[in-house]
CHARMM internal coordinates of N, CA and C (Angstrom, degrees):
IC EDIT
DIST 1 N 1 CA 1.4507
DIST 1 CA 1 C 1.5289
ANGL 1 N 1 CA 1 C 109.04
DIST 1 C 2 N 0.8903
ANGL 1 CA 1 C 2 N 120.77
DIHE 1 N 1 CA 1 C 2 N 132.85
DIST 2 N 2 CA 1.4969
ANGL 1 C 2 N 2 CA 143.02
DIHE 1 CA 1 C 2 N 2 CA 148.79
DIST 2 CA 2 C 1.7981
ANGL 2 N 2 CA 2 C 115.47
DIHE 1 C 2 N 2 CA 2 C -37.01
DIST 2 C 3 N 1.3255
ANGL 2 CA 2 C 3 N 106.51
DIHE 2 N 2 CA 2 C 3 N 130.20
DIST 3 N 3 CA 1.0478
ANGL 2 C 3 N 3 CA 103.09
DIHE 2 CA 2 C 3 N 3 CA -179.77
DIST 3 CA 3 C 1.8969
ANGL 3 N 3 CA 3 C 116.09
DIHE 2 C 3 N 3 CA 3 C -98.71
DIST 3 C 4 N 1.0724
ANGL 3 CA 3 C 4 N 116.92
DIHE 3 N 3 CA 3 C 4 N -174.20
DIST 4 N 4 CA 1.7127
ANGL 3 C 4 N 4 CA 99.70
DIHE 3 CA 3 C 4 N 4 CA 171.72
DIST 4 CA 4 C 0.9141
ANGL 4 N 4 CA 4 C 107.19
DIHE 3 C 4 N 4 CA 4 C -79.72
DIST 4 C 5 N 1.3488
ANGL 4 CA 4 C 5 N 135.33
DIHE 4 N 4 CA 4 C 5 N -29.98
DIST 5 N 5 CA 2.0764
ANGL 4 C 5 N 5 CA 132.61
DIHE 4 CA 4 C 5 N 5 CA -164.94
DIST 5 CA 5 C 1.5704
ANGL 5 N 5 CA 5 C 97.08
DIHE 4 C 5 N 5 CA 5 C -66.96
DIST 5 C 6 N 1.6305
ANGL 5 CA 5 C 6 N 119.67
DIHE 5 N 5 CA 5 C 6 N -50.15
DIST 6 N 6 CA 1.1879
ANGL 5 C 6 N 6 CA 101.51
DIHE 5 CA 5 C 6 N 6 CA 168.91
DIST 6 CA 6 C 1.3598
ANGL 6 N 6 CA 6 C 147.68
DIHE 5 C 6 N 6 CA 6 C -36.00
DIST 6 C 7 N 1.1334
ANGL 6 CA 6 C 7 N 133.83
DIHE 6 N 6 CA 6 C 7 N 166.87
DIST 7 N 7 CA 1.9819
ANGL 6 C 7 N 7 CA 128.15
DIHE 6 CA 6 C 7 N 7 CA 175.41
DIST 7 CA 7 C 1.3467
ANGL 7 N 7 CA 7 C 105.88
DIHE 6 C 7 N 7 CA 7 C -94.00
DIST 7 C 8 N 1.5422
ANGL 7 CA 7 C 8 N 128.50
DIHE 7 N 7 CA 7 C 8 N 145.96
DIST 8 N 8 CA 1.1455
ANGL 7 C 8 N 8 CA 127.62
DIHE 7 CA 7 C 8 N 8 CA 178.61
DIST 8 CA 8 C 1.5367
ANGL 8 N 8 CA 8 C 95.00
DIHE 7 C 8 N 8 CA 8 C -126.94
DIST 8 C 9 N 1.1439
ANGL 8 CA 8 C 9 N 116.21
DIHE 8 N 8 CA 8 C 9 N 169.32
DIST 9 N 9 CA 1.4994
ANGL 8 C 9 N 9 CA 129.97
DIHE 8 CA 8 C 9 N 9 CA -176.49
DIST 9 CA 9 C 1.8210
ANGL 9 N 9 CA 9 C 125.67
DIHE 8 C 9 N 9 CA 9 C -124.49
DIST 9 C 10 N 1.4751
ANGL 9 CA 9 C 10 N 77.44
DIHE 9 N 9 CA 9 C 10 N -9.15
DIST 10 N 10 CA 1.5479
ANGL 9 C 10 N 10 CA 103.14
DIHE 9 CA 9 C 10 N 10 CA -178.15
DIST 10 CA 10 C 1.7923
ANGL 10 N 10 CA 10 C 104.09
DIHE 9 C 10 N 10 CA 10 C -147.62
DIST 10 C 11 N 1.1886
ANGL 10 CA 10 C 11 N 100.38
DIHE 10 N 10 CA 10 C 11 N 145.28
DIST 11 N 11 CA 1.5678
ANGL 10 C 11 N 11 CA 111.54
DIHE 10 CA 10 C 11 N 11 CA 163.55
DIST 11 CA 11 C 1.4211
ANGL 11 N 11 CA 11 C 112.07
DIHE 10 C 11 N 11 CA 11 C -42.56
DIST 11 C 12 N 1.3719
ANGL 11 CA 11 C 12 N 105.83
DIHE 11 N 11 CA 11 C 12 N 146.83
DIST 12 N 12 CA 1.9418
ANGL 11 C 12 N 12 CA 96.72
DIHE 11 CA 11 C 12 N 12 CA 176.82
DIST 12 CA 12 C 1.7648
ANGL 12 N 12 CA 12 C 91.25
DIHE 11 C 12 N 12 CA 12 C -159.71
DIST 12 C 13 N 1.0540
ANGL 12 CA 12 C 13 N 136.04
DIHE 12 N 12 CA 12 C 13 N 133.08
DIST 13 N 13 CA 1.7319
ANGL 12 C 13 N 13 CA 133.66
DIHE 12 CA 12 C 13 N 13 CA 175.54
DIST 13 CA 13 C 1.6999
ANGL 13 N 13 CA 13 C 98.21
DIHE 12 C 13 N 13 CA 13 C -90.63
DIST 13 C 14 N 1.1969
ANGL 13 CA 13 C 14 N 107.73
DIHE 13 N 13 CA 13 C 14 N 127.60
DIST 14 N 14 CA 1.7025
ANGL 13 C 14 N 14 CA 106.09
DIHE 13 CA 13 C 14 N 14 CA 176.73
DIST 14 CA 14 C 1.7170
ANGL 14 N 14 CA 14 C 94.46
DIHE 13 C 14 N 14 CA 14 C -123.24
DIST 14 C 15 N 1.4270
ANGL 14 CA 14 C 15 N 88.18
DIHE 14 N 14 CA 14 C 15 N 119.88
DIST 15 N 15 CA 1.6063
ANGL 14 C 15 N 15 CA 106.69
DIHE 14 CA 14 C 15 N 15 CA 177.98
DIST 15 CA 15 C 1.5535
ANGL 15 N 15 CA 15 C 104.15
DIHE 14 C 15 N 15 CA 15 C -107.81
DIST 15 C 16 N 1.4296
ANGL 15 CA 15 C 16 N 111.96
DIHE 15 N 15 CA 15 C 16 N 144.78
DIST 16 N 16 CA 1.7619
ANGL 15 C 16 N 16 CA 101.03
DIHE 15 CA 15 C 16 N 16 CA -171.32
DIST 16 CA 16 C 2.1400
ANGL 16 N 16 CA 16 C 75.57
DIHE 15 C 16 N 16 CA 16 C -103.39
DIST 16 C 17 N 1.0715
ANGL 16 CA 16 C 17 N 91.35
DIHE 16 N 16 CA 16 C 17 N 167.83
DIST 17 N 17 CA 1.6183
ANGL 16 C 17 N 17 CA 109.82
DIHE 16 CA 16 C 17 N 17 CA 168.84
DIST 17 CA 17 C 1.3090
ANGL 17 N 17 CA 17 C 127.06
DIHE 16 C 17 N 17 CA 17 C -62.35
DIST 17 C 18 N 1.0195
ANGL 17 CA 17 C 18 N 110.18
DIHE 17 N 17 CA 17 C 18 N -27.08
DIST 18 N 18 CA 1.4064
ANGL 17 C 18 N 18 CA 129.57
DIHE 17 CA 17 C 18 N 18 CA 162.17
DIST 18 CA 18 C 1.6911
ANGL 18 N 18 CA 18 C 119.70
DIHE 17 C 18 N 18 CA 18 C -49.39
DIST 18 C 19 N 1.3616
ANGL 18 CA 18 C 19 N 91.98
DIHE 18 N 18 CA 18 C 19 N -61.82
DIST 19 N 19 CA 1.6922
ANGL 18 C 19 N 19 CA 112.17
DIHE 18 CA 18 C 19 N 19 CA 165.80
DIST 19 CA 19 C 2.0650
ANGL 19 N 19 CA 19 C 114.42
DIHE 18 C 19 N 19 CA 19 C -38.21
DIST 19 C 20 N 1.1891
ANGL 19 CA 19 C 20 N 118.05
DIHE 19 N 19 CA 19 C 20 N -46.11
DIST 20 N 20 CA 1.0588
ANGL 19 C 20 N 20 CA 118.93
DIHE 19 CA 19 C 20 N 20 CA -167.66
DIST 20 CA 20 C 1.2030
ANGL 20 N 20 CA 20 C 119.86
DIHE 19 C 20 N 20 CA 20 C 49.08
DIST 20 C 21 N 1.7951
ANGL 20 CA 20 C 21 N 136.24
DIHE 20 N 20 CA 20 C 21 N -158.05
DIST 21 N 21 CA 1.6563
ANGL 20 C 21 N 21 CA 131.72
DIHE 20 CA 20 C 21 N 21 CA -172.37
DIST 21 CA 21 C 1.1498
ANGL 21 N 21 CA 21 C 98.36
DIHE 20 C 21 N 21 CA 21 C -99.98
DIST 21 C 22 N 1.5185
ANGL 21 CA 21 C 22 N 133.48
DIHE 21 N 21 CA 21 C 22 N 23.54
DIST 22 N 22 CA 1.5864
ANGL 21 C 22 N 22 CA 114.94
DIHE 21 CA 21 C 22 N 22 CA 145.21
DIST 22 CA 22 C 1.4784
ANGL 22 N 22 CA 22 C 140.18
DIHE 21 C 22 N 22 CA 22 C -49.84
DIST 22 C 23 N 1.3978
ANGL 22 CA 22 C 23 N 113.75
DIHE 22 N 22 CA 22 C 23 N 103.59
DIST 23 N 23 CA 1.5787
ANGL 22 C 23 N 23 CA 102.32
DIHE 22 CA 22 C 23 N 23 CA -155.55
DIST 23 CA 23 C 1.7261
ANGL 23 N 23 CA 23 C 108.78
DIHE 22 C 23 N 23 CA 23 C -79.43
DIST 23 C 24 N 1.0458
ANGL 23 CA 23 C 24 N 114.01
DIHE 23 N 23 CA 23 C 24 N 5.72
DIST 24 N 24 CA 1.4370
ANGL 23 C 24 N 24 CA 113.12
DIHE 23 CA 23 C 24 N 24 CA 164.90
DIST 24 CA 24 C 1.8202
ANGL 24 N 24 CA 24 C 114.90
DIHE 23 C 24 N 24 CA 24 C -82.15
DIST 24 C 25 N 1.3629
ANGL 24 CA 24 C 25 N 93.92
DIHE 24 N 24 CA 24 C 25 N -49.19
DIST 25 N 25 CA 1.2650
ANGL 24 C 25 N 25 CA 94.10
DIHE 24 CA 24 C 25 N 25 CA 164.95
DIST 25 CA 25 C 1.4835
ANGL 25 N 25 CA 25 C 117.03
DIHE 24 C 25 N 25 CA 25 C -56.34
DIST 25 C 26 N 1.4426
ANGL 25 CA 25 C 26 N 144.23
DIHE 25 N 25 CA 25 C 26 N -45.55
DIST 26 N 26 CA 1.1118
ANGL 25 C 26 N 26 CA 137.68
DIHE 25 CA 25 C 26 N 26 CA -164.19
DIST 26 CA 26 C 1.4927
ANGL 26 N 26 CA 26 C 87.53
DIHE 25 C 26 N 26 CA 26 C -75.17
DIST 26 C 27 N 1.4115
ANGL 26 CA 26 C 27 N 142.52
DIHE 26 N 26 CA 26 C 27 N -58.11
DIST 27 N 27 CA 1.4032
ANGL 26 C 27 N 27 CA 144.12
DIHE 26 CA 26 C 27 N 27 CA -122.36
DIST 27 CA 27 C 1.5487
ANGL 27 N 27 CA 27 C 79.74
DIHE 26 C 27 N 27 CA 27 C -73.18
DIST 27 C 28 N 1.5534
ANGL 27 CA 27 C 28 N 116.49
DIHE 27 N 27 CA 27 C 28 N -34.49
DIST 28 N 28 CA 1.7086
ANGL 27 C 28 N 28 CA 119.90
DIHE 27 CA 27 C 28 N 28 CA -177.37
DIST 28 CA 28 C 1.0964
ANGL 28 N 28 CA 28 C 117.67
DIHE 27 C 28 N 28 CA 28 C -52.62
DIST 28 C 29 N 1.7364
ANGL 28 CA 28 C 29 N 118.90
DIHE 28 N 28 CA 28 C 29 N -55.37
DIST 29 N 29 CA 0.9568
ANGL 28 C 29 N 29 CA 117.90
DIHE 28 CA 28 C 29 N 29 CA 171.12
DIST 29 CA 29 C 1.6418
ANGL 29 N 29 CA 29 C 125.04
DIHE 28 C 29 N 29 CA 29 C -73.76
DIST 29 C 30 N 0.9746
ANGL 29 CA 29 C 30 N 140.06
DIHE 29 N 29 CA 29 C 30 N 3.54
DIST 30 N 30 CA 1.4711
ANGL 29 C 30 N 30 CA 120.70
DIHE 29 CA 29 C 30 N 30 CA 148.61
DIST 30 CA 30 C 0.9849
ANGL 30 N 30 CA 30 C 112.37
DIHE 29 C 30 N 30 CA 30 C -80.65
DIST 30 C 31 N 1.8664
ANGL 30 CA 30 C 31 N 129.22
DIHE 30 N 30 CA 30 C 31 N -37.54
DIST 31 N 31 CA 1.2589
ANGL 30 C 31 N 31 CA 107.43
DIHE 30 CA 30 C 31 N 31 CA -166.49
DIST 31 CA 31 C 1.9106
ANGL 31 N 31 CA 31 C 115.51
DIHE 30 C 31 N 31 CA 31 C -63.37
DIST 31 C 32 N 1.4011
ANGL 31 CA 31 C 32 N 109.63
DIHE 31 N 31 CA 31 C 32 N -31.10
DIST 32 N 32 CA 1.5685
ANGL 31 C 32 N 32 CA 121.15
DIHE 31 CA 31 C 32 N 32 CA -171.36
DIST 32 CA 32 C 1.8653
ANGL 32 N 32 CA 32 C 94.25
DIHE 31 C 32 N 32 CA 32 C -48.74
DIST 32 C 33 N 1.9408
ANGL 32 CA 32 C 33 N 113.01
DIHE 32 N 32 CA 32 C 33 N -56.49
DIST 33 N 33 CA 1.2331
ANGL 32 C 33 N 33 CA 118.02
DIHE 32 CA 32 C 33 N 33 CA -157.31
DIST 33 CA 33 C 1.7806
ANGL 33 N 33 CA 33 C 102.69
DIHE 32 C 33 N 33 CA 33 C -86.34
DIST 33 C 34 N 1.5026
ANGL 33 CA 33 C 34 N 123.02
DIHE 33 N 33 CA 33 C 34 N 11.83
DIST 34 N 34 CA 1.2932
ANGL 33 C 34 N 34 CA 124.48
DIHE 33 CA 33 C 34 N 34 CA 163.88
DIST 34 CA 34 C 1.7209
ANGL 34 N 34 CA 34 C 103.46
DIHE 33 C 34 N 34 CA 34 C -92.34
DIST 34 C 35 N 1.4504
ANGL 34 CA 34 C 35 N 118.42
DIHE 34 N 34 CA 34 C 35 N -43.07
DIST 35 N 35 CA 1.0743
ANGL 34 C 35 N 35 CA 130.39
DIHE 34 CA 34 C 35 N 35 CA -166.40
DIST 35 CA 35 C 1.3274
ANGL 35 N 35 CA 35 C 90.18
DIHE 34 C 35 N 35 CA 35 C -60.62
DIST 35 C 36 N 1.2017
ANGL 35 CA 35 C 36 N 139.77
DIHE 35 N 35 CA 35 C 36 N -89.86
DIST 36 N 36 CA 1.7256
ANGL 35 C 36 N 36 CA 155.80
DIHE 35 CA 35 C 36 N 36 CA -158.49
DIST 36 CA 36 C 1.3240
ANGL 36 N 36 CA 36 C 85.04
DIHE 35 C 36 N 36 CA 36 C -27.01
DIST 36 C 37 N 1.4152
ANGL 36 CA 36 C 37 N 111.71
DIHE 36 N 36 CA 36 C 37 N -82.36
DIST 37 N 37 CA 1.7996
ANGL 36 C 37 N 37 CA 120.18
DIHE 36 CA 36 C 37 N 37 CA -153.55
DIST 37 CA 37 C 1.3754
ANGL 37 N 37 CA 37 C 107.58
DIHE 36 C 37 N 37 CA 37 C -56.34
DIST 37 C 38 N 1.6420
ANGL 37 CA 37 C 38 N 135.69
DIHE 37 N 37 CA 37 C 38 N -34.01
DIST 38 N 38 CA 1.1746
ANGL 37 C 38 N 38 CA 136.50
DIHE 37 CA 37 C 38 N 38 CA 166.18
DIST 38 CA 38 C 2.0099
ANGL 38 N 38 CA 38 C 109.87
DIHE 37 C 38 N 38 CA 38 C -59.71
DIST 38 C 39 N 1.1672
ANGL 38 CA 38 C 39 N 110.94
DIHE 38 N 38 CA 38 C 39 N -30.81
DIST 39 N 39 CA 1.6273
ANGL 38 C 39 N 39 CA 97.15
DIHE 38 CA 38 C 39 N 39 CA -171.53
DIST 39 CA 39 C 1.7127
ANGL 39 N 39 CA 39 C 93.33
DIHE 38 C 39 N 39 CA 39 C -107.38
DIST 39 C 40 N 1.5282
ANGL 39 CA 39 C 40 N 110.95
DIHE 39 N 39 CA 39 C 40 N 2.00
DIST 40 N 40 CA 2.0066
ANGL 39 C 40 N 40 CA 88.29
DIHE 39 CA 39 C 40 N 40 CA 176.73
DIST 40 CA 40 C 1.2285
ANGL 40 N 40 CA 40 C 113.47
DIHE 39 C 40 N 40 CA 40 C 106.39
DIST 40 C 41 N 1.6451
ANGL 40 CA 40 C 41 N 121.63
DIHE 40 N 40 CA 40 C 41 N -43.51
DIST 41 N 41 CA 1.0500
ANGL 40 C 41 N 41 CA 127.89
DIHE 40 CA 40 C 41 N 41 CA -140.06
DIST 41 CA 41 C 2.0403
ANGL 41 N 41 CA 41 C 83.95
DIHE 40 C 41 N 41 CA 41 C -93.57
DIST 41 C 42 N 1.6383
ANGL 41 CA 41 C 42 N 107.45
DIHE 41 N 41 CA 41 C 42 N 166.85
DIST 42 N 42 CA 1.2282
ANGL 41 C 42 N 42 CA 134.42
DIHE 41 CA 41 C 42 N 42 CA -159.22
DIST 42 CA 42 C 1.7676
ANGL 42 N 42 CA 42 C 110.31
DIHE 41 C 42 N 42 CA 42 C -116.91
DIST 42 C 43 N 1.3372
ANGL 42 CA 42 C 43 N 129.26
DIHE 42 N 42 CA 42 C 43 N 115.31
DIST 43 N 43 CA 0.9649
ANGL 42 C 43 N 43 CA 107.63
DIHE 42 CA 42 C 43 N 43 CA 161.93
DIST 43 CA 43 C 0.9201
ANGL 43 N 43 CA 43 C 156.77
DIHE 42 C 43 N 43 CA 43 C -56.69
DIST 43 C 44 N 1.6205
ANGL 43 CA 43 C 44 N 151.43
DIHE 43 N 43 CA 43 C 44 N 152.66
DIST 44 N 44 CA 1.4950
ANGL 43 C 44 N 44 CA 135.31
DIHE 43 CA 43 C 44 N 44 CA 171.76
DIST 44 CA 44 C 1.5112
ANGL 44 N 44 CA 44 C 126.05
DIHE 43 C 44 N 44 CA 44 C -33.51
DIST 44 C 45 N 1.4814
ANGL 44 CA 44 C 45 N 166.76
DIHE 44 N 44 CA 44 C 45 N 103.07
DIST 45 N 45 CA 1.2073
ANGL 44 C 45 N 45 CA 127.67
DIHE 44 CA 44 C 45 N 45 CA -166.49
DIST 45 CA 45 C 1.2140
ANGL 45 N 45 CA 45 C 118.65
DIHE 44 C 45 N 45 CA 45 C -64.65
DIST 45 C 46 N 1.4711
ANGL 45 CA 45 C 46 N 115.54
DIHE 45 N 45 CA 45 C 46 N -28.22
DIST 46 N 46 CA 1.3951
ANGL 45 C 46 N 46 CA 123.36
DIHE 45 CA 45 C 46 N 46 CA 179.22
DIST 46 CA 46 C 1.1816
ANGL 46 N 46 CA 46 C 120.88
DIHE 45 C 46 N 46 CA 46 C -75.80
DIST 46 C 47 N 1.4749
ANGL 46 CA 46 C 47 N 122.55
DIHE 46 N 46 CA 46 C 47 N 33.59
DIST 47 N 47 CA 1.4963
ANGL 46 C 47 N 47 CA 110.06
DIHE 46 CA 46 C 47 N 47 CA 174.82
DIST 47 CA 47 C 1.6486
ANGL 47 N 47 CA 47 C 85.64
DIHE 46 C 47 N 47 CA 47 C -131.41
DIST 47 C 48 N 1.6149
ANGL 47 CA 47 C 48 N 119.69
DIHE 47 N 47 CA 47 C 48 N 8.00
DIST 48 N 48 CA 1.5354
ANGL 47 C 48 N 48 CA 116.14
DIHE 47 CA 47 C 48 N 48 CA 168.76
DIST 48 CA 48 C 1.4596
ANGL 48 N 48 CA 48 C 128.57
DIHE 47 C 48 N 48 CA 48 C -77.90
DIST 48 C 49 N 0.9521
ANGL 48 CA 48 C 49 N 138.60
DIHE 48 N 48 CA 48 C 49 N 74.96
DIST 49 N 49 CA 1.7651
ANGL 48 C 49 N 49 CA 124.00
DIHE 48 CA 48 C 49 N 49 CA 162.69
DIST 49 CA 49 C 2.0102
ANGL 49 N 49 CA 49 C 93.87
DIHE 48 C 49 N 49 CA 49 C 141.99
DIST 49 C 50 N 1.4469
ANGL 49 CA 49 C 50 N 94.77
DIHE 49 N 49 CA 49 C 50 N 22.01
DIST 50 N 50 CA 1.5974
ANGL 49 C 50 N 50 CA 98.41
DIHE 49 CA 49 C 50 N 50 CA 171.76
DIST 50 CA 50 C 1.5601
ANGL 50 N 50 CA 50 C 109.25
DIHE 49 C 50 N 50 CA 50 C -84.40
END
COOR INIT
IC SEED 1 N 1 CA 1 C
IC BUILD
């Protein structure tokens, strides 16, 4: 898996396991990994696969 710091070329939803099929929780996580790639900015790596 791809992390967020990486570049993607295509849309991709990265759910950590933690998250489970809560769709609020997921709806969170795209918006966080729309937000990043729209302003540039890079995530922590260390806040990946916690």
């Amino acid at each position: 898996m791809r992390g967020l710091w990486e570049p993607w070329e295509e849309d991709h939803l990265v759910v950590d396991s933690a998250v489970g099929s809560s769709e609020l929780s997921v709806s969170l996580v795209v918006e966080l990994v729309r937000g990043l790639r729209s302003t540039g900015e890079t995530a922590d790596p260390g806040i990946v696969g916690r």
